[in-house]
HTML snippet that shows the backbone in 3Dmol.js (N, CA, C, O; Angstrom):
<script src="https://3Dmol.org/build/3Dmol-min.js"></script>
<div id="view" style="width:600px;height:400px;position:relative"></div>
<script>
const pdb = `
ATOM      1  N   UNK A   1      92.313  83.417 102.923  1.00  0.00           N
ATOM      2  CA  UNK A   1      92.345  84.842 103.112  1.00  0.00           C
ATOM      3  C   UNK A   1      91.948  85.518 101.810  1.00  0.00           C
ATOM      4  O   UNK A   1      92.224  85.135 100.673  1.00  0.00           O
ATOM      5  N   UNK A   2      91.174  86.713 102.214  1.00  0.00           N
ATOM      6  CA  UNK A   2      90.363  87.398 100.516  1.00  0.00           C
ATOM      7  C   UNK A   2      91.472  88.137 100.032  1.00  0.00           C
ATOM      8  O   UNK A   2      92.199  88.543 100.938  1.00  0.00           O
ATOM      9  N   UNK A   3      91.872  88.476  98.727  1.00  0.00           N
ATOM     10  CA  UNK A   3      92.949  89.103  98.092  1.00  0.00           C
ATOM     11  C   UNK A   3      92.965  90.617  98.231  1.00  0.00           C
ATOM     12  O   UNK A   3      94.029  91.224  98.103  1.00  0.00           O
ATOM     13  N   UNK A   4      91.887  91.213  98.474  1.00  0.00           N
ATOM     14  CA  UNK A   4      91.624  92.595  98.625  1.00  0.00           C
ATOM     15  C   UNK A   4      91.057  92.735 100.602  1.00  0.00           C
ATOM     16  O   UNK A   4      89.914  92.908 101.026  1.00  0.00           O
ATOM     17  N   UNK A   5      91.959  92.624 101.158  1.00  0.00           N
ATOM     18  CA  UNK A   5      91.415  92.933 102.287  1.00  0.00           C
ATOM     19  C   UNK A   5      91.291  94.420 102.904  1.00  0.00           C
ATOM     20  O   UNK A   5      91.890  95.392 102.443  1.00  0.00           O
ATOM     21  N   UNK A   6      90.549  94.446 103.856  1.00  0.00           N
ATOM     22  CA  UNK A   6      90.327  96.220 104.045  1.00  0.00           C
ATOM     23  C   UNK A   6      91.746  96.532 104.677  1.00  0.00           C
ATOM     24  O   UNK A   6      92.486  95.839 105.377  1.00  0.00           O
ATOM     25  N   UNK A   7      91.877  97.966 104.127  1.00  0.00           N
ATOM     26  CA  UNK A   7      92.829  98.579 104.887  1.00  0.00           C
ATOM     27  C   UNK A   7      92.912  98.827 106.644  1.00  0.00           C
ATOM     28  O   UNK A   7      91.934  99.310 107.216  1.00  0.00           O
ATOM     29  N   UNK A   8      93.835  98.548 107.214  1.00  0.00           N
ATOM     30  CA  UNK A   8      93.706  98.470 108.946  1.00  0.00           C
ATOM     31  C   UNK A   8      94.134 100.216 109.690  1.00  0.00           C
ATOM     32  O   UNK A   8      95.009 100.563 108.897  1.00  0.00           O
ATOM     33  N   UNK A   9      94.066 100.775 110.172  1.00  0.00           N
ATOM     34  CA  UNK A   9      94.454 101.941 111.057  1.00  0.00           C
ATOM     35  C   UNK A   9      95.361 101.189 111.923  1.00  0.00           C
ATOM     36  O   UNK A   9      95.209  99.969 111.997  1.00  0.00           O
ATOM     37  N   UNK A  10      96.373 101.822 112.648  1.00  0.00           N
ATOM     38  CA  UNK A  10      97.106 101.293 113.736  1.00  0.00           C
ATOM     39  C   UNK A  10      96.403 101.053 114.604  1.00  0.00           C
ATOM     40  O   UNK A  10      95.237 101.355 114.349  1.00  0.00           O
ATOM     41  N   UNK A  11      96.649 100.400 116.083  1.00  0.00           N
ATOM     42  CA  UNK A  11      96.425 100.276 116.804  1.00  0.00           C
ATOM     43  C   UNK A  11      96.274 101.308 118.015  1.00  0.00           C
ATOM     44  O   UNK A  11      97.228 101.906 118.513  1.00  0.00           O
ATOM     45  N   UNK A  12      94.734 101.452 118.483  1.00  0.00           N
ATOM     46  CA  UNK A  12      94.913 102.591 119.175  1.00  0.00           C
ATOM     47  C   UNK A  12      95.303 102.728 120.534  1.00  0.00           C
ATOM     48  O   UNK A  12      95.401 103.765 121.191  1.00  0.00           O
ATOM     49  N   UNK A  13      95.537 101.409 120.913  1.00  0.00           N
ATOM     50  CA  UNK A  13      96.369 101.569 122.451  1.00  0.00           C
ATOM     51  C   UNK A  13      97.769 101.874 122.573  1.00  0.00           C
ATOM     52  O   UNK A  13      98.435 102.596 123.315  1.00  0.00           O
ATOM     53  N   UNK A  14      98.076 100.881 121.341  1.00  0.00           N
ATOM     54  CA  UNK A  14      99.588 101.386 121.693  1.00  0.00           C
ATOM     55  C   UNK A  14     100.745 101.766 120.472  1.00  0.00           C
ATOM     56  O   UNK A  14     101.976 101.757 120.489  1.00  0.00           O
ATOM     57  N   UNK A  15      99.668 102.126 119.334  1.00  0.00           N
ATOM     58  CA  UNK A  15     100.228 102.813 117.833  1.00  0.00           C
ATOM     59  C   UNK A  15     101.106 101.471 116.792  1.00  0.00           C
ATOM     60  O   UNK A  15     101.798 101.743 115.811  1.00  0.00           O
ATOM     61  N   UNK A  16     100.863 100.117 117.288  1.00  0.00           N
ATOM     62  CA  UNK A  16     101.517  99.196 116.632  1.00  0.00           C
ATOM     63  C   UNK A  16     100.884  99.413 114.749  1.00  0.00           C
ATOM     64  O   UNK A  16      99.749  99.359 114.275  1.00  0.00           O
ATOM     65  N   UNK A  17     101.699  99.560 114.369  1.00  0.00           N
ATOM     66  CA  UNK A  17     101.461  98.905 112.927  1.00  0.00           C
ATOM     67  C   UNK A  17     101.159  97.472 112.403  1.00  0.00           C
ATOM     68  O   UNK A  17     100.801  97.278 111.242  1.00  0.00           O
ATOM     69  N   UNK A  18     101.351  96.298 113.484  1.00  0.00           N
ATOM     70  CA  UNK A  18     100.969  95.038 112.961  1.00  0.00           C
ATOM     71  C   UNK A  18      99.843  94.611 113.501  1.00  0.00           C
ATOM     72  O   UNK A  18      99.717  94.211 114.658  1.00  0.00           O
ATOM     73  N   UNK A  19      99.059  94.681 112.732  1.00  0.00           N
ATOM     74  CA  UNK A  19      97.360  94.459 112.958  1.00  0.00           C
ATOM     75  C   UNK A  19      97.131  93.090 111.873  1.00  0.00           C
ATOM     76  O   UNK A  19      97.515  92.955 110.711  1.00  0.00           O
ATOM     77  N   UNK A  20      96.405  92.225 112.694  1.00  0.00           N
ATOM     78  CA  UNK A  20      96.008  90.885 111.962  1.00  0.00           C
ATOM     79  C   UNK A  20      94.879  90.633 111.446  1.00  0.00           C
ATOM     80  O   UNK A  20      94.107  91.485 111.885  1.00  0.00           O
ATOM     81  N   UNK A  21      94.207  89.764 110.584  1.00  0.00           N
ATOM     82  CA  UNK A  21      92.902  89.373 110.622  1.00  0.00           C
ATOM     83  C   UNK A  21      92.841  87.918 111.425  1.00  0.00           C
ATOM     84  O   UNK A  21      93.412  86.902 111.030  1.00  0.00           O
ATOM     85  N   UNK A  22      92.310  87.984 112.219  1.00  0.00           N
ATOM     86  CA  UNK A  22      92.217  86.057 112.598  1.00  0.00           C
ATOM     87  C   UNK A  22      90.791  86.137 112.331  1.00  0.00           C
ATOM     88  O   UNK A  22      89.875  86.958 112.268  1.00  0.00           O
ATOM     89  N   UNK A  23      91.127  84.431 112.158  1.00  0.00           N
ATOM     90  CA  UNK A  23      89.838  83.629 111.638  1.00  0.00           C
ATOM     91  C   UNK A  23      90.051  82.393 112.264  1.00  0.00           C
ATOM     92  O   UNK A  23      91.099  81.752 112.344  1.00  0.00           O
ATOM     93  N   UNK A  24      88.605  82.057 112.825  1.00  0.00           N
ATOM     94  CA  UNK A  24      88.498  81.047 113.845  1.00  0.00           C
ATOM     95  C   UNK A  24      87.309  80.099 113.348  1.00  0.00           C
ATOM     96  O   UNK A  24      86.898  80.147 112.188  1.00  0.00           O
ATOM     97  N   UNK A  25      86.754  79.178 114.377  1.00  0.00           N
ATOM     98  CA  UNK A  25      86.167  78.581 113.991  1.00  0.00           C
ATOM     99  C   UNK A  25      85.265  78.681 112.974  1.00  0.00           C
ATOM    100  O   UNK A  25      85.572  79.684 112.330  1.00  0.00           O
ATOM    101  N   UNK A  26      84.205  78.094 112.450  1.00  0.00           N
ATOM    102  CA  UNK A  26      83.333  77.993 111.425  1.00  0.00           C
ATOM    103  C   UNK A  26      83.432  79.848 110.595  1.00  0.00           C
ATOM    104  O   UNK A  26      82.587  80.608 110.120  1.00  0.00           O
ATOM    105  N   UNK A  27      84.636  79.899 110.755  1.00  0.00           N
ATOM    106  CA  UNK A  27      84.827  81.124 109.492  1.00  0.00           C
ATOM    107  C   UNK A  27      84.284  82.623 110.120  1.00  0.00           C
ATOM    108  O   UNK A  27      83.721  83.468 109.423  1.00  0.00           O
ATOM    109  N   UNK A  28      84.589  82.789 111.690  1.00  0.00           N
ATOM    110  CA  UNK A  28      84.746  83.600 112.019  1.00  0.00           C
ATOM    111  C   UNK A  28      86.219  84.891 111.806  1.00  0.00           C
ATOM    112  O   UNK A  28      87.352  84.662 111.385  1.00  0.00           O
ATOM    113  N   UNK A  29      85.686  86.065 112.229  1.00  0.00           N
ATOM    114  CA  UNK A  29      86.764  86.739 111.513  1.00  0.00           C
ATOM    115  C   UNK A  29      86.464  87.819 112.788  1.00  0.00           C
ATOM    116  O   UNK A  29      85.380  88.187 113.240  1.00  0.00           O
ATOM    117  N   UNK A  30      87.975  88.221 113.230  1.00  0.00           N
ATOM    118  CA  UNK A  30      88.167  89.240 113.893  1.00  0.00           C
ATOM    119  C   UNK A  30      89.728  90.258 113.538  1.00  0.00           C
ATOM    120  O   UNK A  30      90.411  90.157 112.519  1.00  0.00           O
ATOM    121  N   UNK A  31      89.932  91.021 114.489  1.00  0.00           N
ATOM    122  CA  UNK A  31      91.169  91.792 114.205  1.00  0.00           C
ATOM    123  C   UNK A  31      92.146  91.786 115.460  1.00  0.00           C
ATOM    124  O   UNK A  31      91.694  91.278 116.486  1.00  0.00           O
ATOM    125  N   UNK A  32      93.251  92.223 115.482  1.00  0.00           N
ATOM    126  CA  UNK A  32      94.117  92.279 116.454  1.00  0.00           C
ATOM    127  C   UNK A  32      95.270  92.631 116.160  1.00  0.00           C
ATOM    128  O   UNK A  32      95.848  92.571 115.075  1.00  0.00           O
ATOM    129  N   UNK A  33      95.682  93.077 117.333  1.00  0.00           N
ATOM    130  CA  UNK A  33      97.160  94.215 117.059  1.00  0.00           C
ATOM    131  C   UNK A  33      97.773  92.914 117.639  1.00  0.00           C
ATOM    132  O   UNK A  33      97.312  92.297 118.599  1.00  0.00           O
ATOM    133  N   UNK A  34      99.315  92.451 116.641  1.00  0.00           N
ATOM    134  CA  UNK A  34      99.883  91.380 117.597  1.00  0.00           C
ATOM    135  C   UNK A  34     101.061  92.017 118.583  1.00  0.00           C
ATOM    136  O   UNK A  34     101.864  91.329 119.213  1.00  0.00           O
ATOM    137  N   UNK A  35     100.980  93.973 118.593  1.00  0.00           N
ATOM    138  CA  UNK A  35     102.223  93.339 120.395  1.00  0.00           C
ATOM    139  C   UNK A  35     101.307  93.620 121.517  1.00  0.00           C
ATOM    140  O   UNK A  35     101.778  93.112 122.535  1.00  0.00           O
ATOM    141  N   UNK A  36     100.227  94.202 121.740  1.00  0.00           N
ATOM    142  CA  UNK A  36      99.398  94.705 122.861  1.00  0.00           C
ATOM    143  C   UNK A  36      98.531  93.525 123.091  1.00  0.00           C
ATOM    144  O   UNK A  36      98.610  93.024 124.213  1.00  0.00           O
ATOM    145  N   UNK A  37      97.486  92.836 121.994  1.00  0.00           N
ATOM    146  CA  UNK A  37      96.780  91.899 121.811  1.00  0.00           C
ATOM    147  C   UNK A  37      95.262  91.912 122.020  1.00  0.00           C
ATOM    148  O   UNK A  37      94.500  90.972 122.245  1.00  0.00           O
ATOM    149  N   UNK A  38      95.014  93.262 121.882  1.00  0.00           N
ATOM    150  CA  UNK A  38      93.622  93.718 121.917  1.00  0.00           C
ATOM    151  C   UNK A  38      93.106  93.177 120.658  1.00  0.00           C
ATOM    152  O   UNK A  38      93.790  92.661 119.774  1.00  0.00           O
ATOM    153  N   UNK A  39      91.749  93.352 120.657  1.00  0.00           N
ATOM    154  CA  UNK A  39      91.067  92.734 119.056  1.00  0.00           C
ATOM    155  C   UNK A  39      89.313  92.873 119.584  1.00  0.00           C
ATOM    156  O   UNK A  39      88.730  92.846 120.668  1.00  0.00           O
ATOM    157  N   UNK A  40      88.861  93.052 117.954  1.00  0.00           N
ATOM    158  CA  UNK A  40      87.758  93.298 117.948  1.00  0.00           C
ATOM    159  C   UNK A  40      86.592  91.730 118.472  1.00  0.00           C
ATOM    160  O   UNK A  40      86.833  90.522 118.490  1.00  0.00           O
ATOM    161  N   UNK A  41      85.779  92.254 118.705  1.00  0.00           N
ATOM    162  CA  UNK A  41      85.178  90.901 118.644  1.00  0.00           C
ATOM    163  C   UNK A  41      84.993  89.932 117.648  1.00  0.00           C
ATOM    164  O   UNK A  41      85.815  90.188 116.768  1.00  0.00           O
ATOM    165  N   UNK A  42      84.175  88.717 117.268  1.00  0.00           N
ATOM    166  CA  UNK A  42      84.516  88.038 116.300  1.00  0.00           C
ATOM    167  C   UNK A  42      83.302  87.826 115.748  1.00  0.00           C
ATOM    168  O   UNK A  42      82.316  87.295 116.260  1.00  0.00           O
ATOM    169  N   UNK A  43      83.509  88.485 114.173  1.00  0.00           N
ATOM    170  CA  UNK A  43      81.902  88.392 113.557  1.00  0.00           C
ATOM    171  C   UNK A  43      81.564  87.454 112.751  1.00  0.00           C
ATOM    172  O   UNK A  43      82.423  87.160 111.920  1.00  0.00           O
ATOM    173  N   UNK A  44      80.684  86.939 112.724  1.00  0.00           N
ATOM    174  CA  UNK A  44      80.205  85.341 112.014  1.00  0.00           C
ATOM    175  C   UNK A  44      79.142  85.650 110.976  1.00  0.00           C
ATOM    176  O   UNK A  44      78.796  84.770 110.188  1.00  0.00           O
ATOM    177  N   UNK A  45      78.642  86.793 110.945  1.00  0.00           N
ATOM    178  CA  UNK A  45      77.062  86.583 109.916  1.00  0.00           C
ATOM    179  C   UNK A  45      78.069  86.878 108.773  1.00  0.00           C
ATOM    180  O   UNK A  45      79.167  87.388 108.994  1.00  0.00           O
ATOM    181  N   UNK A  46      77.628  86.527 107.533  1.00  0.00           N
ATOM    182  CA  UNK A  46      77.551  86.864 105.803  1.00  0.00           C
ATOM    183  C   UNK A  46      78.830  86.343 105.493  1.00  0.00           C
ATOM    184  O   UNK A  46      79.751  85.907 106.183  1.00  0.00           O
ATOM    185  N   UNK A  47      78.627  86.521 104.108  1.00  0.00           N
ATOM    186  CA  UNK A  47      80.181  86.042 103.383  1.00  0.00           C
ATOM    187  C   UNK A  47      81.529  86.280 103.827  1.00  0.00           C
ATOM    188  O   UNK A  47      81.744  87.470 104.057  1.00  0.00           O
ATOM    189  N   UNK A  48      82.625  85.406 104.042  1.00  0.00           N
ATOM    190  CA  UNK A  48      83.594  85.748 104.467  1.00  0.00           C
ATOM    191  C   UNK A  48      84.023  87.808 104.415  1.00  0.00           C
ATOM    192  O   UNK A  48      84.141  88.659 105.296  1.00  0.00           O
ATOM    193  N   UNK A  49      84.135  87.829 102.770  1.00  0.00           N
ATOM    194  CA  UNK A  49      84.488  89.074 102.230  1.00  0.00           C
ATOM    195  C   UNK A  49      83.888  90.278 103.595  1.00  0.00           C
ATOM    196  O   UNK A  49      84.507  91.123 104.243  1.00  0.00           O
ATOM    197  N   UNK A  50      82.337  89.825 103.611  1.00  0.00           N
ATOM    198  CA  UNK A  50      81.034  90.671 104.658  1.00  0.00           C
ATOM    199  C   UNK A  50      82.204  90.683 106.255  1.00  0.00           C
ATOM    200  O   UNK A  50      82.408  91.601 107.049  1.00  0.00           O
ATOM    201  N   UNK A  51      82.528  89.864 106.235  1.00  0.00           N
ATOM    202  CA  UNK A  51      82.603  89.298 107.918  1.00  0.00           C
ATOM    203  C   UNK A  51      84.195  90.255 107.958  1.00  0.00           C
ATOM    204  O   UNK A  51      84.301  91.097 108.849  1.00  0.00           O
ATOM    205  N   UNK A  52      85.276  90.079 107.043  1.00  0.00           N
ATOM    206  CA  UNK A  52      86.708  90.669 107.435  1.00  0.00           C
ATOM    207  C   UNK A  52      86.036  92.269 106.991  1.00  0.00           C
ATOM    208  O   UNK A  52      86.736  93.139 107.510  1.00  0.00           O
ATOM    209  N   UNK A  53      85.139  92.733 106.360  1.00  0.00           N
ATOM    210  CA  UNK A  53      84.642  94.764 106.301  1.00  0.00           C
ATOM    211  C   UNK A  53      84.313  94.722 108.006  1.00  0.00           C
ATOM    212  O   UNK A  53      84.822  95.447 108.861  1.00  0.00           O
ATOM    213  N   UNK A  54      83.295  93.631 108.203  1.00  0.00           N
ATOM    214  CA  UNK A  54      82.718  94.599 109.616  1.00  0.00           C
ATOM    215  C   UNK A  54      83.500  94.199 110.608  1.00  0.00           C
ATOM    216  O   UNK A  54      83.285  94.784 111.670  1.00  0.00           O
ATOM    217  N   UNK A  55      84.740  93.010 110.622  1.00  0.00           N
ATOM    218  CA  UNK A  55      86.025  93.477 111.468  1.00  0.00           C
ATOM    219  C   UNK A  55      86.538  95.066 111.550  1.00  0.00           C
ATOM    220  O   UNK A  55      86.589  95.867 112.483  1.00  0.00           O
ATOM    221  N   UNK A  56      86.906  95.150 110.080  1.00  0.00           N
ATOM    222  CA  UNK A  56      88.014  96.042 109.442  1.00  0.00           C
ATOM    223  C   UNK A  56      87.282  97.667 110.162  1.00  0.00           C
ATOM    224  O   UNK A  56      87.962  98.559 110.667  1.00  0.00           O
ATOM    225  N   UNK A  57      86.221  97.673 110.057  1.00  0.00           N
ATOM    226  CA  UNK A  57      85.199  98.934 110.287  1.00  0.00           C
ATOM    227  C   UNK A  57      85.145  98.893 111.470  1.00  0.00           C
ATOM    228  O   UNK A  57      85.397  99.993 111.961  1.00  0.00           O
ATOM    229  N   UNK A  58      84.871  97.917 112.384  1.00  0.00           N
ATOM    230  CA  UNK A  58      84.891  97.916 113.592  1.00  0.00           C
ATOM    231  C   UNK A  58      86.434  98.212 114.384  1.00  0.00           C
ATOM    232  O   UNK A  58      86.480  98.901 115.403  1.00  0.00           O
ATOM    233  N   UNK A  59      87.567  97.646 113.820  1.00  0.00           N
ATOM    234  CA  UNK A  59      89.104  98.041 114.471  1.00  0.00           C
ATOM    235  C   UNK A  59      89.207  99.707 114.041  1.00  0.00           C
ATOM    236  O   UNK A  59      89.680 100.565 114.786  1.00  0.00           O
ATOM    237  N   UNK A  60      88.649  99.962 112.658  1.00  0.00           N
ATOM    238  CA  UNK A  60      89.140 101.384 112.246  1.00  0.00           C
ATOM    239  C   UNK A  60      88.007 102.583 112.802  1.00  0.00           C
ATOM    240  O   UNK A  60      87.775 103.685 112.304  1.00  0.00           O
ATOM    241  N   UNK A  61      87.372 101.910 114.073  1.00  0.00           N
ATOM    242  CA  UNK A  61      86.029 102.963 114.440  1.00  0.00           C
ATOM    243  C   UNK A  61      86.744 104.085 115.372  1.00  0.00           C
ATOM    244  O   UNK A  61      86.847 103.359 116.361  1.00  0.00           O
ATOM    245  N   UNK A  62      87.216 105.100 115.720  1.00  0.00           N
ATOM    246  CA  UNK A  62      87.393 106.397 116.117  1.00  0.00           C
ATOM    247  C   UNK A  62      86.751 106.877 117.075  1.00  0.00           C
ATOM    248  O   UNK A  62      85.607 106.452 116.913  1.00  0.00           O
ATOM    249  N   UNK A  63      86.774 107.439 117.886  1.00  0.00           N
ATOM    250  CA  UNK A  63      85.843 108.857 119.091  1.00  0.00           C
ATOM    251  C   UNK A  63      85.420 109.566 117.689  1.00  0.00           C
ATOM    252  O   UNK A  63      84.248 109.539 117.315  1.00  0.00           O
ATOM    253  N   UNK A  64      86.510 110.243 116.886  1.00  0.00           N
ATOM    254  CA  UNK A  64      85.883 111.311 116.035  1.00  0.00           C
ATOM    255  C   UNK A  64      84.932 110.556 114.344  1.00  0.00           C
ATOM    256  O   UNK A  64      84.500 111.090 113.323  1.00  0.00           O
ATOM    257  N   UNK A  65      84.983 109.029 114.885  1.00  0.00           N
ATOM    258  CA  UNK A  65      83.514 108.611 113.451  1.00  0.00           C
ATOM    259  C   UNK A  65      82.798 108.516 114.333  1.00  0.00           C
ATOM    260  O   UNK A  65      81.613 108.245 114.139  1.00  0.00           O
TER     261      UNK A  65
END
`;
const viewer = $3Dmol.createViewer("view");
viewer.addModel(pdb, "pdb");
viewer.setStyle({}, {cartoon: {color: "spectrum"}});
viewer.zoomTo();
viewer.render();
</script>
């Protein structure tokens, strides 16, 4: 796990504060709220560091960004 990971937004289904990074096979990286269990899809291109931003950007994306 990278020491500086991106900051998470709650969860927008159901306002949980515990949001995860998982990482799966060959160093995939996604996000997920663990009580609802929604999560972003799981991104594989570029450096780990690359792969947990365009989780992190993708869980923290908004109607209003």
């Amino acid at each position: 796990m990278s020491k500086n990971l991106p900051e998470l937004k709650p969860c927008p289904f159901c306002g949980s504060k515990q949001i995860a990074f998982n990482y799966g096979c060959d160093e995939k990286v996604s996000v997920s709220c663990c009580q609802c269990k929604i999560r972003t899809r799981f991104y594989s291109k570029g450096a780990k560091e690359q792969k947990e931003q365009y989780a992190a950007d993708a869980w923290n994306r908004r109607l209003e960004n």
